[in-house]
C-alpha positions as CSV (number, residue, x, y, z in Angstrom):
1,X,0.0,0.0,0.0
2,X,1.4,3.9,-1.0
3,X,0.4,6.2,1.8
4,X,2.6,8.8,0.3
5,X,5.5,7.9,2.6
6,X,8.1,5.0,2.8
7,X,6.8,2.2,5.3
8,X,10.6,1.9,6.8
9,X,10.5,5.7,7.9
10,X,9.2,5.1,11.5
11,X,7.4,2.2,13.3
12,X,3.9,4.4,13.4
13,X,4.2,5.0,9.3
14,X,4.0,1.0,9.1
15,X,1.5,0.2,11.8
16,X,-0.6,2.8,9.8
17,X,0.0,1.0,6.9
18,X,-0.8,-2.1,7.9
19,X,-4.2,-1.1,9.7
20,X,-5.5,0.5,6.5
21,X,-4.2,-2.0,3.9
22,X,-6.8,-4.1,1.5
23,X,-9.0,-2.9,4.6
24,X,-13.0,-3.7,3.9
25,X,-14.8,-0.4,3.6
26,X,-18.4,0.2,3.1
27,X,-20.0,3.1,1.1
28,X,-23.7,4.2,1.1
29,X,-25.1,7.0,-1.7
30,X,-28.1,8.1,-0.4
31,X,-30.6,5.0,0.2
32,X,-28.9,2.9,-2.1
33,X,-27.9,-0.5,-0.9
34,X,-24.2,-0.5,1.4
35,X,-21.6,-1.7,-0.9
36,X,-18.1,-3.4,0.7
37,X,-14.6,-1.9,-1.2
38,X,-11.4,-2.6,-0.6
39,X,-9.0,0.1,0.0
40,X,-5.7,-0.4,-1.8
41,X,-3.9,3.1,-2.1
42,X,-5.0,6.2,0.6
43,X,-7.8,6.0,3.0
44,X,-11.6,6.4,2.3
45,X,-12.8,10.0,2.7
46,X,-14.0,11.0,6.0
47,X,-11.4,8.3,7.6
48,X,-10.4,9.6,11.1
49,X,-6.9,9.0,10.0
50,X,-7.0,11.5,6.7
51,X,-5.7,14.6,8.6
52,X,-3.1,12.9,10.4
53,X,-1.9,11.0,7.5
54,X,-2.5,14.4,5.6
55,X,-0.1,15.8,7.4
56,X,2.6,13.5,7.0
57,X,2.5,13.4,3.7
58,X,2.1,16.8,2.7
59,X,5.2,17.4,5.3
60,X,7.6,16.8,2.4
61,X,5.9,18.7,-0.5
62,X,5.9,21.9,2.0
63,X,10.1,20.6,2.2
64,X,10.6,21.1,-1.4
65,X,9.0,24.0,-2.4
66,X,10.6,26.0,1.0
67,X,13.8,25.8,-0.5
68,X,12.9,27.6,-3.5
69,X,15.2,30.7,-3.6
70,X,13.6,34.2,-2.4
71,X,13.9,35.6,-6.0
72,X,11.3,33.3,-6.5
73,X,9.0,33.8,-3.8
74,X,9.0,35.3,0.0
75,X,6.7,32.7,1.0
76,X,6.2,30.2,-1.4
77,X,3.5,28.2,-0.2
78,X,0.6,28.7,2.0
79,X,-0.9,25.4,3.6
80,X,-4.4,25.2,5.7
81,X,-5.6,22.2,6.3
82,X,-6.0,20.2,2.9
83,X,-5.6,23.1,-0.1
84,X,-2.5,24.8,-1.2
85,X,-1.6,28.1,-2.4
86,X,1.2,28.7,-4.3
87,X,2.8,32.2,-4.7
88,X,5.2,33.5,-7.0
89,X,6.5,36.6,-7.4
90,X,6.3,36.1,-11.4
91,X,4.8,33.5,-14.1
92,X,8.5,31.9,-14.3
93,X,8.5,31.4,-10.7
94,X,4.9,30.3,-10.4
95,X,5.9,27.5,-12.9
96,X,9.0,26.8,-10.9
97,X,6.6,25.8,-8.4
98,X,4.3,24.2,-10.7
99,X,7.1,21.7,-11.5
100,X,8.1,21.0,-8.1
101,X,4.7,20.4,-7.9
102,X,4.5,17.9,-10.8
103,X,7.4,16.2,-9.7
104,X,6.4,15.4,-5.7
105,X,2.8,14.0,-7.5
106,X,4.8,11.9,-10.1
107,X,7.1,10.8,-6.9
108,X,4.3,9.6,-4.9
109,X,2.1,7.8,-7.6
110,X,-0.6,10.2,-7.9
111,X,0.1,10.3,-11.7
């Protein structure tokens, strides 16, 4: 399972991992009849884990784009709870940004 992080980091990344894994999930739309899933990559939405598991993997995309040089931008990124605002101080650097981006989605599957 990809969680965005490698499962040998620390012992609570691969507990996590574990507890989630080809987990049985149910869904509902509406009325319609419950359905069962297995979850192979992430966590349903609405898990209780999302935030926390949110956080660590969004922990190294805020990494790369801080150490974008202040020519670039002041403060690159914003980050509240699950968006992202990227800032730029022009297009170039915007899509400077974009590419880091690109790159930290590629790196972590979500292509």
């Amino acid at each position: 399972m990809y969680l965005g992080f490698k499962e040998e980091e620390t012992k609570v990344e691969c507990e996590v991992c574990r507890a989630v894994e080809h987990s049985p999930w149910i869904s509902t739309i509406g009325d319609e009849e419950k359905r069962w899933f297995l979850v192979d990559r992430g966590v349903p939405q609405g898990s209780p884990l999302s935030p926390s598991l949110y956080n660590l993997f969004i922990d190294e995309f805020a990494e790369r784009v801080s150490g974008v040089p202040n020519e670039v931008a002041d403060v690159p990124a914003v980050l509240f709870a699950d968006d992202v605002l990227l800032t730029a101080k022009t297009s170039s650097g915007l899509q400077a940004l974009l590419d880091i981006a690109t790159k930290w989605a590629m790196d972590n599957q979500m292509n």
